[in-house]
C-alpha positions as CSV (number, residue, x, y, z in Angstrom):
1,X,-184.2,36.9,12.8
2,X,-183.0,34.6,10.4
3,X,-179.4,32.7,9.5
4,X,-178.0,34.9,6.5
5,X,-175.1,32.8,4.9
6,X,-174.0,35.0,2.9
7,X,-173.1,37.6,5.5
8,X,-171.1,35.0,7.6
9,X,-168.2,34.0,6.1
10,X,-166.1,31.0,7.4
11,X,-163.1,29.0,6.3
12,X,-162.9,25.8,6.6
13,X,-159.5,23.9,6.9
14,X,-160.0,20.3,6.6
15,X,-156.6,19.1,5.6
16,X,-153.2,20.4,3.5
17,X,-152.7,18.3,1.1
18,X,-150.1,20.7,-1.1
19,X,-146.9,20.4,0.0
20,X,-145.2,23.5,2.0
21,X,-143.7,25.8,-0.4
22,X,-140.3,27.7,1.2
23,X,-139.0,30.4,-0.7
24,X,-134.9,30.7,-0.8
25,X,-135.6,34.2,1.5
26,X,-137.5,31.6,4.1
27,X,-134.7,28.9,3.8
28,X,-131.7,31.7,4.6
29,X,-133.6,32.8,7.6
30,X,-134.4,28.9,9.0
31,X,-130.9,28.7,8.3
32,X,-129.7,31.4,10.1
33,X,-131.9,31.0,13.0
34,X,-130.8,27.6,13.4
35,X,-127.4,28.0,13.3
36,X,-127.6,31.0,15.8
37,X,-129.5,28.2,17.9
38,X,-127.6,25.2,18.0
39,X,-124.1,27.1,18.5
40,X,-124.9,28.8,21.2
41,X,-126.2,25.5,22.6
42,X,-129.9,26.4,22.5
43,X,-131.2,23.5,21.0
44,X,-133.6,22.2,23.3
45,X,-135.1,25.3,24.9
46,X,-135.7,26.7,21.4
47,X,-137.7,22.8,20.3
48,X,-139.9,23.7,23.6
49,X,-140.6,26.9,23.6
50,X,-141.6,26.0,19.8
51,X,-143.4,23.1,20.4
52,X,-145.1,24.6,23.2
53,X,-146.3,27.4,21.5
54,X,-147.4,25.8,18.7
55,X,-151.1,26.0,19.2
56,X,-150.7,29.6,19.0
57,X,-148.0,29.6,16.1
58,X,-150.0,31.6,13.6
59,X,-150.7,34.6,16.3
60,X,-146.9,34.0,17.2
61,X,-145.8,34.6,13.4
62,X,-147.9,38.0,13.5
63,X,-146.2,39.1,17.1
64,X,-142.9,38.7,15.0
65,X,-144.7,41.7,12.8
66,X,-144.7,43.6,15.4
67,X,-140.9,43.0,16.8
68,X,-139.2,43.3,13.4
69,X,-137.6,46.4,14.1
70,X,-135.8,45.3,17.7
71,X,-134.7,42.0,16.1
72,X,-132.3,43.3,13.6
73,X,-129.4,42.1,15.3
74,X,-129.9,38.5,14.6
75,X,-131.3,38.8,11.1
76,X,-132.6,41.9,8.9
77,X,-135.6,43.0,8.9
78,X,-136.9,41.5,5.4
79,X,-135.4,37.9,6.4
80,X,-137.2,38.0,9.8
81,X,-140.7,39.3,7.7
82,X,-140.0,36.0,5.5
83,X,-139.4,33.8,8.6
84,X,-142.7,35.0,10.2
85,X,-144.8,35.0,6.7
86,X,-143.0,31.1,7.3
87,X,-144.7,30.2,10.7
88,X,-147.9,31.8,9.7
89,X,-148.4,27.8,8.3
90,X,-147.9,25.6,11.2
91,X,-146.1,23.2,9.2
92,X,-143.3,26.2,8.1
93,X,-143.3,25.7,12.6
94,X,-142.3,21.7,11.8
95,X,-139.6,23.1,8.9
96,X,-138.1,25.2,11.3
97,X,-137.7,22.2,14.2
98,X,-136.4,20.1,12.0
99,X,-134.0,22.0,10.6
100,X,-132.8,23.0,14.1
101,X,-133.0,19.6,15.0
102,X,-130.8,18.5,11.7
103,X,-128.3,20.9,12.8
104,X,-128.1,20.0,16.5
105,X,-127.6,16.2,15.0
106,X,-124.7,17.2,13.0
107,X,-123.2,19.5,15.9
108,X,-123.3,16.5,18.1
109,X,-121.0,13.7,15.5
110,X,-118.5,16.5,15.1
């Protein structure tokens, strides 16, 4: 039993070097998450829970799949799709942090 190649398919991520793209639907629902964050003072356990689970952040993003429909109070459905399709790239997870961290900054001078 031999090593067949071209029945084994693996990828391969050695490094991103193109920068993140975010759509205008992914920047409304960082926004709006963030906002939702920081005014209800929710700040810092949102940046650990995130930073915990970042390891895990693309099986994270497809969970988010699967609570789309319970999750429509915060945001709808196709903005909270967009926000997962987001975090499936871990550095869509570091967009998301610093935005919420941005926000937190300017809550605090105010």
């Amino acid at each position: 039993m031999g090593w067949h190649p071209e029945i084994i398919y693996l990828e391969i991520r050695v490094s991103r070097t193109e920068p993140l793209v975010v759509n205008e639907a992914q920047e409304a629902a960082v926004e709006k998450v963030a906002q939702f964050l920081v005014r209800f003072s929710l700040t810092l356990p949102a940046i650990l829970t995130l930073e915990t689970m970042r390891p895990l952040s693309f099986v994270g993003s497809q969970f988010m799949h699967v609570l789309s429909p319970a999750i429509t109070t915060i945001l709808s459905a196709d903005s909270w799709d967009e926000l997962a399709h987001l975090l499936e790239d871990r550095r869509g997870l570091d967009y998301l942090l610093g935005r919420i961290e941005e926000l937190d900054k300017e809550r605090r001078k105010s």
